[in-house]
FIMI-552784 format. One record per residue (C-alpha): residue number from 1; residue in three letters; x, y negated, z negated. Coordinates in nm, 2 decimals, decimal comma, always signed. Each point is the difference from the previous one (the first is absolute). Layout:
<atoms>
- NUM  ALA  X  Y  Z
...
</atoms>
This chain:
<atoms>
- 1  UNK  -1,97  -2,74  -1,13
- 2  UNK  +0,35  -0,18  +0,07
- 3  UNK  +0,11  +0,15  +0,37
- 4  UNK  +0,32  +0,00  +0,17
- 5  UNK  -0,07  +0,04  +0,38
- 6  UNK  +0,31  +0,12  +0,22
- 7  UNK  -0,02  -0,25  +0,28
- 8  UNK  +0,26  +0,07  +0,29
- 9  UNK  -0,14  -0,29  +0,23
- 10  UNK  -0,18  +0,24  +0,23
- 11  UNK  -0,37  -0,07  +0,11
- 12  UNK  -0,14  +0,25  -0,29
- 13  UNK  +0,21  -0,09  -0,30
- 14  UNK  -0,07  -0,39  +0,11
- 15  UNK  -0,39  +0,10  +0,03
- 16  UNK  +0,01  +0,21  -0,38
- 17  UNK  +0,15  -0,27  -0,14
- 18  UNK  -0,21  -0,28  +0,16
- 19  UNK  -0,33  +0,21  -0,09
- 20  UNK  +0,11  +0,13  -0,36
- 21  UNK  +0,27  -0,22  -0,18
- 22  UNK  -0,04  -0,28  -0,22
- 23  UNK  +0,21  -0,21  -0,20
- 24  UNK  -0,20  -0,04  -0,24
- 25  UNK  -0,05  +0,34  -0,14
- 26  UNK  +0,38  +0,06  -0,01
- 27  UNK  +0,03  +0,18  +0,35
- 28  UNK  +0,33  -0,06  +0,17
- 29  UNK  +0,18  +0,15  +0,28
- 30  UNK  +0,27  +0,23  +0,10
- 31  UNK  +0,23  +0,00  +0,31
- 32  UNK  +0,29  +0,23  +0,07
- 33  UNK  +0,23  -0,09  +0,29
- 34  UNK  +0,19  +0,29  +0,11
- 35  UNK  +0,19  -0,14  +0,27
- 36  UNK  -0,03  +0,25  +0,26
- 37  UNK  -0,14  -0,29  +0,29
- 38  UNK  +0,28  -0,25  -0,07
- 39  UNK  -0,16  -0,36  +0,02
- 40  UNK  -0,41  +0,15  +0,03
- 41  UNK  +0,06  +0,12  -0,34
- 42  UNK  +0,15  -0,34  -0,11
- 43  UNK  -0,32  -0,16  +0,21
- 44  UNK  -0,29  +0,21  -0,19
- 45  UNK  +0,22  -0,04  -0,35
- 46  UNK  -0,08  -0,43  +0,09
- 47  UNK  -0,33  +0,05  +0,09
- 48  UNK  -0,11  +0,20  -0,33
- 49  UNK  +0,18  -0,29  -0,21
- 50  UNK  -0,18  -0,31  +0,15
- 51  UNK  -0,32  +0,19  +0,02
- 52  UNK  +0,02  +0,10  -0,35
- 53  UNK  +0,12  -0,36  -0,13
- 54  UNK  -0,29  -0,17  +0,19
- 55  UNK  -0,25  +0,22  -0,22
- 56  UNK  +0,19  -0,03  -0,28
- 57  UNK  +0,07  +0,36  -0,10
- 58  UNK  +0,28  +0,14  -0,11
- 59  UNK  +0,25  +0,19  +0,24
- 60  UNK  +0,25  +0,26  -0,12
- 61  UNK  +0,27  +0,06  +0,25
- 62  UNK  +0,25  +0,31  +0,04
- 63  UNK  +0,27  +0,06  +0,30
- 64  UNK  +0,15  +0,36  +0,08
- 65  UNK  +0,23  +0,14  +0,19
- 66  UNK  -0,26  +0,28  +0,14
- 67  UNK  +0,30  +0,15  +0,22
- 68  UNK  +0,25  +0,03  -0,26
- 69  UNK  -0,30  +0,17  -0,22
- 70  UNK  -0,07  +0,19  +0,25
- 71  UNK  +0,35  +0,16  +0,08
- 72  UNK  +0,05  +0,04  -0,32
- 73  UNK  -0,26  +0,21  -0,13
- 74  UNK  -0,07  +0,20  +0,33
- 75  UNK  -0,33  -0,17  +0,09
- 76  UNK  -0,15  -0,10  +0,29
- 77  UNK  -0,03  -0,38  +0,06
- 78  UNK  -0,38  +0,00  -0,05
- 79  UNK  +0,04  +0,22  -0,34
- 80  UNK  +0,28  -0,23  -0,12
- 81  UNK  -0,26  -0,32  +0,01
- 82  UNK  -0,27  +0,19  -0,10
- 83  UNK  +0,22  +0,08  -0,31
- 84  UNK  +0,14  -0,27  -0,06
- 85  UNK  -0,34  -0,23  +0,01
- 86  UNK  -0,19  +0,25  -0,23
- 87  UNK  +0,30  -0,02  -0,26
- 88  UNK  +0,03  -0,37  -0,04
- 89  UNK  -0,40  -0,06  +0,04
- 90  UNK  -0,04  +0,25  -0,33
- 91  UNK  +0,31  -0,16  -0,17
- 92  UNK  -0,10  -0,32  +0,04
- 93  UNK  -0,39  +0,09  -0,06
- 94  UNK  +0,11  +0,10  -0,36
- 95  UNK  +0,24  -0,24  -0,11
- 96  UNK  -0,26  -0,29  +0,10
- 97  UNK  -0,27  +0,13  -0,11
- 98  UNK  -0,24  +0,08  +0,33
- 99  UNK  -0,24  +0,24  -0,05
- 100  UNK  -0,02  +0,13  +0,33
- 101  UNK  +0,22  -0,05  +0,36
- 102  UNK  -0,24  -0,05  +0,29
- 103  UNK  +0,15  +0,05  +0,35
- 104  UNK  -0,20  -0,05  +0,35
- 105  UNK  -0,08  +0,36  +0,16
- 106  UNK  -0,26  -0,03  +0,22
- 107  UNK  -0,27  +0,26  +0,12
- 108  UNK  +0,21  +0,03  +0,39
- 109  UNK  +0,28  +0,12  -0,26
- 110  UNK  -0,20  +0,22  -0,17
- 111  UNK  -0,11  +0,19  +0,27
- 112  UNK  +0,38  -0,02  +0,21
- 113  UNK  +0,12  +0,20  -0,33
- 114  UNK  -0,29  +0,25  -0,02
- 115  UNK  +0,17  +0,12  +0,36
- 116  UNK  +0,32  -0,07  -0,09
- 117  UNK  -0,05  +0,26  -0,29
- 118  UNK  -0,22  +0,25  +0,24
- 119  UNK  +0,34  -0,01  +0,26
- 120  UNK  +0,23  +0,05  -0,25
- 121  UNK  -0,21  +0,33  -0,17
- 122  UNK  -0,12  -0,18  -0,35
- 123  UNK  -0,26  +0,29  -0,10
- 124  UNK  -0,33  -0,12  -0,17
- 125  UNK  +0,13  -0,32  -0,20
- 126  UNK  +0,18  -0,14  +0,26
- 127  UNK  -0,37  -0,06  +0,19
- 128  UNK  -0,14  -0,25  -0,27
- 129  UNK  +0,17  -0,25  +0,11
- 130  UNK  +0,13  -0,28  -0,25
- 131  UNK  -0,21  -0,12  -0,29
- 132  UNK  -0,12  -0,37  -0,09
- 133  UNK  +0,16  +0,08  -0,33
- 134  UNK  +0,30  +0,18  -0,10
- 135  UNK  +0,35  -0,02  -0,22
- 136  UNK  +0,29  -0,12  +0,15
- 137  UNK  +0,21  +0,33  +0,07
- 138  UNK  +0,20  +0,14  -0,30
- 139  UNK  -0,15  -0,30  -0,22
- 140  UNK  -0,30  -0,08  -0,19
- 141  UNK  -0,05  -0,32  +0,16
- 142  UNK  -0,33  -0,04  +0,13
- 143  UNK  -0,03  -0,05  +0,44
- 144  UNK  -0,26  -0,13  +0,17
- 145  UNK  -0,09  -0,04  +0,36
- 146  UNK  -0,30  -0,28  -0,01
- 147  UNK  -0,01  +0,06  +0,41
- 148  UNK  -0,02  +0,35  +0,06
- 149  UNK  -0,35  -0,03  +0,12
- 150  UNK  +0,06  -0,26  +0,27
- 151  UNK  +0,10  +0,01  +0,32
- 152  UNK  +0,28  -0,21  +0,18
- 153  UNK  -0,25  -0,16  +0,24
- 154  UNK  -0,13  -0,10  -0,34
- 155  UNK  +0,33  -0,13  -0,14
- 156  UNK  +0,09  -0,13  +0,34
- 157  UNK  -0,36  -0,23  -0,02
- 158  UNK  +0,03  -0,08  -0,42
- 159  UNK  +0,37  -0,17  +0,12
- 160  UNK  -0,13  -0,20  +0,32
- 161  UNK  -0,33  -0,13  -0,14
- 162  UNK  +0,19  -0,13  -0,36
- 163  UNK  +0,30  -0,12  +0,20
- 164  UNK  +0,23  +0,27  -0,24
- 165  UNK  +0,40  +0,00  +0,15
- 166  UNK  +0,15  +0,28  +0,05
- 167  UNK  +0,31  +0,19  +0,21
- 168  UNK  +0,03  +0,30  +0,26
- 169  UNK  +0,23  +0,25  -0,06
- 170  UNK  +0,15  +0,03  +0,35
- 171  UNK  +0,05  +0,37  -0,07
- 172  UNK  -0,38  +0,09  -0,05
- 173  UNK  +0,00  -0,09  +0,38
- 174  UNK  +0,24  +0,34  +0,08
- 175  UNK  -0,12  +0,30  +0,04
- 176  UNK  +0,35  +0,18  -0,11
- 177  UNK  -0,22  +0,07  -0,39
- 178  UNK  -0,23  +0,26  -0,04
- 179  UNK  -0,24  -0,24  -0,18
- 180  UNK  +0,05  -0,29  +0,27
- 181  UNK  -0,06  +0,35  +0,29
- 182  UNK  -0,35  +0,06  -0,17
- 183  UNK  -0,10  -0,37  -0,04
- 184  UNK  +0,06  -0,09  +0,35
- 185  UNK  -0,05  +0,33  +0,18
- 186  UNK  -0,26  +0,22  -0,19
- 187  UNK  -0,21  -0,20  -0,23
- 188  UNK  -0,13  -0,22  +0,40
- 189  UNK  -0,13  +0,36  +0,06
- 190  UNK  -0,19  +0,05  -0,30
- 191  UNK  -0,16  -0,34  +0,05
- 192  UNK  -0,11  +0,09  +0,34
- 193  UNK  -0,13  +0,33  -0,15
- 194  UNK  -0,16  -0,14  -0,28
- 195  UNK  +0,00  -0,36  -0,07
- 196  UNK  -0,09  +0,04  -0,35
- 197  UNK  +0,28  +0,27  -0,06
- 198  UNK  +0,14  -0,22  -0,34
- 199  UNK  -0,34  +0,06  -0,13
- 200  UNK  -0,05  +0,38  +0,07
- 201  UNK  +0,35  +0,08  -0,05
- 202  UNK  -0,04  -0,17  -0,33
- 203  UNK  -0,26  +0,18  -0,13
- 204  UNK  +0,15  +0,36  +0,12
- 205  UNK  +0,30  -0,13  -0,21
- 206  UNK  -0,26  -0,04  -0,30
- 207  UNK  -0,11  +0,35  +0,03
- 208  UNK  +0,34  +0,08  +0,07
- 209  UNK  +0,10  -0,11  -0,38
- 210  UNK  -0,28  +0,16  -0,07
- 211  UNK  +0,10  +0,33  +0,07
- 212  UNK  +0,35  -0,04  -0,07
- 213  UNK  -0,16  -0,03  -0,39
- 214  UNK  -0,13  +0,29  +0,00
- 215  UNK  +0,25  +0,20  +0,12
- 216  UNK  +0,29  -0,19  -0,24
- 217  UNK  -0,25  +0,17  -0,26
- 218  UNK  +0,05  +0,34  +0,14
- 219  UNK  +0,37  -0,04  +0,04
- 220  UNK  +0,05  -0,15  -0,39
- 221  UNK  -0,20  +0,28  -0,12
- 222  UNK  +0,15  +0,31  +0,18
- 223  UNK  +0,38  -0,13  +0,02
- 224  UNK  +0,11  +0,11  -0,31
- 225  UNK  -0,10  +0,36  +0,04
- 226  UNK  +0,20  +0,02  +0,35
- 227  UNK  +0,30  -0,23  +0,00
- 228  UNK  +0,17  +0,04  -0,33
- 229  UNK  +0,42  -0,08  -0,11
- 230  UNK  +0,04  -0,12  +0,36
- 231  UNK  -0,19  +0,40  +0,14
- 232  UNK  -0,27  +0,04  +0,23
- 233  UNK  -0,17  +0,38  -0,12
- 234  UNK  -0,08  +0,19  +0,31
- 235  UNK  -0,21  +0,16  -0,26
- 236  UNK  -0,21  -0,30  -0,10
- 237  UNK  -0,06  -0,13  +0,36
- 238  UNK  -0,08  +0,31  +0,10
- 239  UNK  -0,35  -0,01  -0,24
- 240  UNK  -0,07  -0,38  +0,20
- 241  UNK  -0,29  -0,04  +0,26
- 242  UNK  +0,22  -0,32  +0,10
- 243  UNK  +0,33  +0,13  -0,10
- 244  UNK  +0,14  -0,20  +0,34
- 245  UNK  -0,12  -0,33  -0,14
- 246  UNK  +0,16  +0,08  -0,31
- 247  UNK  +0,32  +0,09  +0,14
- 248  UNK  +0,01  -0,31  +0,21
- 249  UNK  -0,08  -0,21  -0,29
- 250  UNK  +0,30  +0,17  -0,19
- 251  UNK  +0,25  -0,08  +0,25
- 252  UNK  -0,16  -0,33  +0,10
- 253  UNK  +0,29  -0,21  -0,25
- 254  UNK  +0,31  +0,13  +0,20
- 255  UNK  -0,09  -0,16  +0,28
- 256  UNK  +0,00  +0,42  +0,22
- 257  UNK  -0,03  -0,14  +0,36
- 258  UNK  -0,30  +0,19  +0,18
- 259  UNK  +0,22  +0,26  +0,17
- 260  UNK  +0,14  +0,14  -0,30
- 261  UNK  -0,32  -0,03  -0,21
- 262  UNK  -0,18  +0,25  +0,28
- 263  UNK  +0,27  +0,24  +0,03
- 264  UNK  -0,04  +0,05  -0,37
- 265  UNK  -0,36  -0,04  -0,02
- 266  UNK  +0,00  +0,30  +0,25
- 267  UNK  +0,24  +0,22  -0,18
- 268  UNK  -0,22  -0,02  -0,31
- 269  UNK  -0,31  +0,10  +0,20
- 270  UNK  +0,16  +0,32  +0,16
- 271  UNK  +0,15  +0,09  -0,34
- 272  UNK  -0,38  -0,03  -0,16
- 273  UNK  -0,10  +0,25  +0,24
- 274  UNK  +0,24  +0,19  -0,04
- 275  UNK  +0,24  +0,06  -0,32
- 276  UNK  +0,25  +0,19  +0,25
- 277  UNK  +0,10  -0,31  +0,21
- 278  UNK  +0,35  -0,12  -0,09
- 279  UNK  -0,01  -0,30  -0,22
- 280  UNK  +0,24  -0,08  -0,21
- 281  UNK  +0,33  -0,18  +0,13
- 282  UNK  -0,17  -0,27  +0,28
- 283  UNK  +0,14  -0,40  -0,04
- 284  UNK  -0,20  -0,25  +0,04
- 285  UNK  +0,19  -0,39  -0,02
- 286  UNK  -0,18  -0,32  -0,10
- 287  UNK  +0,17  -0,30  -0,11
- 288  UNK  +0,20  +0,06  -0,31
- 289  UNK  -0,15  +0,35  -0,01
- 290  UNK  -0,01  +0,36  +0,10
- 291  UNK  -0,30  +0,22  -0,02
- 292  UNK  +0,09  +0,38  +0,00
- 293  UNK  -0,16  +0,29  +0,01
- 294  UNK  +0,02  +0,25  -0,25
- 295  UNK  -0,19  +0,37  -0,07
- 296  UNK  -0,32  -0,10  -0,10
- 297  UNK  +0,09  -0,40  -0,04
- 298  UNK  +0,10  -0,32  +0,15
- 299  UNK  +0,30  -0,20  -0,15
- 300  UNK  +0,00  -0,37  +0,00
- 301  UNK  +0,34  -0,14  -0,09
- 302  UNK  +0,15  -0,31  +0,02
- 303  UNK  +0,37  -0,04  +0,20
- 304  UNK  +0,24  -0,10  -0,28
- 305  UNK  +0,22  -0,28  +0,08
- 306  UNK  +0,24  +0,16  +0,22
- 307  UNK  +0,35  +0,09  -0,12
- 308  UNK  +0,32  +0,20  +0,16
- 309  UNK  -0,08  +0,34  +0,14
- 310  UNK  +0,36  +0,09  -0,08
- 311  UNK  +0,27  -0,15  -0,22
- 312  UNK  +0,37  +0,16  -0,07
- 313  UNK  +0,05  -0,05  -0,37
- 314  UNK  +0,42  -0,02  -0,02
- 315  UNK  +0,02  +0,04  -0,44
- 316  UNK  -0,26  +0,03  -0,25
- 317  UNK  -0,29  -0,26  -0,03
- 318  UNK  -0,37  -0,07  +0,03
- 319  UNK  -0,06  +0,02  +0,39
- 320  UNK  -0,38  -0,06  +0,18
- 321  UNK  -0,12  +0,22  +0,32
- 322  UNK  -0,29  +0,06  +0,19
- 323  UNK  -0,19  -0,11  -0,30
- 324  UNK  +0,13  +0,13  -0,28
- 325  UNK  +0,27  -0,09  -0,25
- 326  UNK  +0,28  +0,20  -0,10
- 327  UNK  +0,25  +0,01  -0,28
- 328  UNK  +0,32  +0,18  +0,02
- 329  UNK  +0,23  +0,06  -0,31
- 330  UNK  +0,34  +0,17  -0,02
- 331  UNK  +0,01  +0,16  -0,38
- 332  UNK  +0,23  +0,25  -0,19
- 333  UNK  -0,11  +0,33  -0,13
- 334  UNK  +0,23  +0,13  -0,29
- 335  UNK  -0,10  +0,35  +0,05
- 336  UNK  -0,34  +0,04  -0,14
- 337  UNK  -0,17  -0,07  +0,28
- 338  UNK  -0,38  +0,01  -0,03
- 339  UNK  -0,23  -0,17  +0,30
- 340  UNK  -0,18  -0,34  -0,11
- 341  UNK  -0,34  +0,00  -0,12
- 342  UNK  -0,08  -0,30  +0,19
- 343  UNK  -0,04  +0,21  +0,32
- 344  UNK  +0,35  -0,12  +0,20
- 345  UNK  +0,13  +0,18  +0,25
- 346  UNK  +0,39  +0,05  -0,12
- 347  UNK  +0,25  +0,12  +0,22
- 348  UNK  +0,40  +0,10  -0,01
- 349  UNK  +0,16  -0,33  +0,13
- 350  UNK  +0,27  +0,21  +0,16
- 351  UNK  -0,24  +0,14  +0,21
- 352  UNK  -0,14  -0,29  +0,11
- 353  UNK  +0,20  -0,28  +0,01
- 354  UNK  -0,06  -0,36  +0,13
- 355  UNK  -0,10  -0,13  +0,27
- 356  UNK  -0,35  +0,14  -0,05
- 357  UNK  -0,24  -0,06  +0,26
- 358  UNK  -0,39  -0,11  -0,11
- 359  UNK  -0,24  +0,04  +0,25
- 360  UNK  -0,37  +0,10  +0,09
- 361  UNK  -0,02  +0,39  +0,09
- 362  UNK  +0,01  +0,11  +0,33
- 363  UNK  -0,14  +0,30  +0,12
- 364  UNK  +0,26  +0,26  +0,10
- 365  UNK  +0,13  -0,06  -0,37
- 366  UNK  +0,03  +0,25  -0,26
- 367  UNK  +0,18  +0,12  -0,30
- 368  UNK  +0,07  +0,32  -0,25
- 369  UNK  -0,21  -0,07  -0,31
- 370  UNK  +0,11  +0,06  -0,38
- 371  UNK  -0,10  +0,39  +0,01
- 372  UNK  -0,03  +0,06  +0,34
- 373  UNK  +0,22  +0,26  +0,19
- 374  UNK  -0,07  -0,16  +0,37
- 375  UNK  -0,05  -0,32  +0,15
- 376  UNK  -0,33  -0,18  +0,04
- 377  UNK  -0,12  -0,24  +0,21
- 378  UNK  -0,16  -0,32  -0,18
- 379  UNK  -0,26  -0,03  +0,19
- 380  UNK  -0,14  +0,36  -0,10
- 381  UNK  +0,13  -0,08  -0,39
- 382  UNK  -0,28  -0,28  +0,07
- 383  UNK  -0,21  +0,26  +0,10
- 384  UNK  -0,01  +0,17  -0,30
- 385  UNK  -0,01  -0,26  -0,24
- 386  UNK  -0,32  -0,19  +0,22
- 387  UNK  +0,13  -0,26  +0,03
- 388  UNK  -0,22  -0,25  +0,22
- 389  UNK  +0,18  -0,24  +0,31
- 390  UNK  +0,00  -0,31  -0,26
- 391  UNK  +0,20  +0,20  -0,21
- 392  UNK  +0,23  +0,19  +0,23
- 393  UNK  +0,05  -0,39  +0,19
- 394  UNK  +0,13  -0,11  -0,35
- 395  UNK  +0,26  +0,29  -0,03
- 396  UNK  +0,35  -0,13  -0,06
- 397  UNK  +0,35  +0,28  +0,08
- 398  UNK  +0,33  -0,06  -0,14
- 399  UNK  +0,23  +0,09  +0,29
- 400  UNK  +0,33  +0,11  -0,03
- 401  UNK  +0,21  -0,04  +0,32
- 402  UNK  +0,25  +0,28  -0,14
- 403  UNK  -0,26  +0,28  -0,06
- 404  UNK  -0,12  -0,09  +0,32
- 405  UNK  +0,36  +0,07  +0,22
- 406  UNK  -0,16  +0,32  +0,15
- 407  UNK  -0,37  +0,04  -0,05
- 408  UNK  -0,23  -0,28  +0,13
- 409  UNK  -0,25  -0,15  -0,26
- 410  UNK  +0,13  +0,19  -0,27
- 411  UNK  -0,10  -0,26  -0,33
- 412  UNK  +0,10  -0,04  -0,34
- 413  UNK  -0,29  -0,07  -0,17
- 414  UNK  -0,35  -0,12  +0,00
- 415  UNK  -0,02  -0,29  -0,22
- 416  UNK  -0,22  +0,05  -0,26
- 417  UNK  -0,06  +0,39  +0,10
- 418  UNK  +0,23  +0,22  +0,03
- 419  UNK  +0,45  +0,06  +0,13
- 420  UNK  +0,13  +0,20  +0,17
- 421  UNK  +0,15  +0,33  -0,18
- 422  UNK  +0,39  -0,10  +0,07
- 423  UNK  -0,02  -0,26  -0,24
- 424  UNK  -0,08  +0,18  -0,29
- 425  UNK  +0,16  -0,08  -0,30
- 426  UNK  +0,06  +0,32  -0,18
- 427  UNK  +0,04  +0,05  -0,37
- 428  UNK  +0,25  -0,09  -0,24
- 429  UNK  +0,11  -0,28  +0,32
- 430  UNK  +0,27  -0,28  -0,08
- 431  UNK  +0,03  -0,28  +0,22
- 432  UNK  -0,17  -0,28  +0,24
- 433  UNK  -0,41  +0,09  +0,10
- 434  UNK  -0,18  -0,25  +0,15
- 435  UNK  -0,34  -0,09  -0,10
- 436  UNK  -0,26  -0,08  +0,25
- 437  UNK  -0,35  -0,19  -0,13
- 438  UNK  -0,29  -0,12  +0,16
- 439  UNK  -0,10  -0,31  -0,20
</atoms>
């Protein structure tokens, strides 16, 4: 099997590739240097070239500006390496033909992300730890970790008895990282506990994974019945001994924090035991999502990118708001007027002349609909036609600021629904209408 081994200089890449590489099978090495320690970086870059050309093996060599990558797509400076690594080691695995990427976790780091995940509230599969072998993430190139099941006292031993190089990260000395916190603070403790915690926390990580199997069985067989177009059925949980696993495993992607994942979790349990609770209408964030509430379902629905909540269209045109895109056309009717068949709204243009305002409804607005004697509110012309808070959030009004001189919220139309009975355009009618489409 040809290798490439990610090497940073540090003493557990220096031990993997002192213990696993050779030259003569086609192994080589990979270094990134992403310039966040000024000359250290340069320093461990040096020491990974002479090392490798004293053994003869290949070394491929990349340079990024982490902070630039960082800023620039909202990351973290610890996310931005860690993408930026994983990219070029499965780019560079498949246009040179390695069949896997080995890099140098160690058993210490093993267990320091099994907490990690337990503090940060991972659920089941964030308690088996990381496995010897894996995929790079979002590739199909095979990643190995050939140390996983040694220790750093171990590493620490393999470098001083061969006489292997390597360089300190000054920074794994500061206690400012989570990771760094639990290596020099916690992890003492668990030694003094239990000097063979590696060991036993290794094999609770087996039966972890174990576990975690058999449950990812349950979950792949029941999700389709409960979670379905993007809906959780209130319905289908209800008939689920475990219906709380299975709503935590459909919300698991968004990345819910805990808080919000309770106070939803909750709501679903009083409304199981009784159908009388009030449901429907709760919003729950998550990153690039909102979970809502509806009568006997929950909603999951990703934000859209966002756009204007309001726009002041000045002539005709196409014009985007709060979602949606709207076309506005001035046309001519000769007299034998007759109302589209594609569903427009059309109205005189007399009566409502530019500038229009488009903008997301706001309660207090409401309107006098084709056929209607008196005025109704839109919220209770939602009412009656069901609709659910996605839909009544996507509503777009076409606001006239002349109709609107002396009432307050009085609106021209609901795009794509209905207008308001002013700007009827009555038979046998000659002259400008405006035509309002949703497209």
């Amino acid at each position: 099997m040809k290798i490439l081994f990610a090497v940073s200089g540090g003493i557990d890449s220096m031990c993997m590739a002192d213990r696993f590489s050779h030259a003569e099978n086609g192994d080589a090495l990979a270094h990134c240097n992403f310039h966040l320690r000024g000359e250290e970086s340069d320093n461990d870059a040096l020491l990974v070239e002479q090392w490798a050309k004293s053994r003869g093996i290949r070394l491929y060599h990349a340079d990024f500006d982490t902070l630039a990558y960082a800023k620039e797509h909202g990351l973290s400076i610890e996310m931005a390496a860690r993408e930026l690594r994983y990219n070029w080691f499965a780019e560079l695995a498949r246009s040179e033909g390695f069949d896997a990427v080995a890099v140098a976790h160690n058993a210490n780091d093993n267990v320091e992300t099994l907490l990690l995940n337990l503090l940060r509230g991972c659920g089941g599969r964030g308690l088996k730890g990381m496995s010897a072998e894996g995929f790079i993430p979002g590739s199909e190139v095979k990643l190995l970790r050939p140390l996983l099941d040694t220790s750093r006292e171990e590493i620490q031993e393999w470098c001083k008895t061969h006489g292997v190089p390597y360089r300190e990260d000054s920074s794994n000395a500061e206690t400012v990282f989570k990771r760094n916190k639990l290596r020099h603070k916690v992890l003492p403790v668990f030694k003094e506990i239990n000097p063979s915690y590696l060991q036993t926390i290794a094999k609770d990580m087996e039966h972890f994974a174990q576990e975690n199997s058999i449950a990812e069985d349950y979950w792949n067989g029941i999700k389709d019945e409960v979670l379905k177009d993007g809906r959780i059925s209130l319905e289908g949980l209800a008939g689920l001994k475990h219906w709380k696993y299975v709503l935590f495993r459909a919300l698991e992607p968004l990345g819910m924090n805990i808080r919000n994942q309770e106070a939803l979790s909750a709501l679903v349990e009083a409304r199981l035991r009784n159908a009388n609770i009030t449901f429907s209408g709760k919003i729950f964030k998550a990153p690039g999502h909102s979970v809502i509430t509806g009568s006997d379902y929950i909603l999951i629905k990703a934000e859209e990118k966002k756009t204007q909540d309001c726009i002041i269209a000045e002539k005709e045109g196409i014009y985007e708001v709060n979602g949606s895109i709207l076309k506005l056309e001035l046309l001519d009717a000769d007299g034998d007027w007759s109302f589209p068949p594609d569903g427009s709204l059309c109205a005189r243009a007399d009566r409502l002349p530019f500038p229009l305002t488009l903008r997301k409804w706001e309660k207090g607005d409401w309107m006098q609909p084709f056929g209607m004697k008196g005025k109704k509110k839109l919220s209770d012309l939602f009412t009656d036609l069901k609709y659910d808070l996605a839909r009544k959030e996507a509503v777009l009004v076409i606001y006239c600021p002349e109709m609107d001189a002396e009432t307050e919220g009085h609106v021209a139309a609901v795009a794509g629904l209905r207008m308001d009975e002013a700007l009827r355009i009555p038979e046998g009618f000659k002259g400008k209408y405006l035509k309002i489409s949703l497209i």
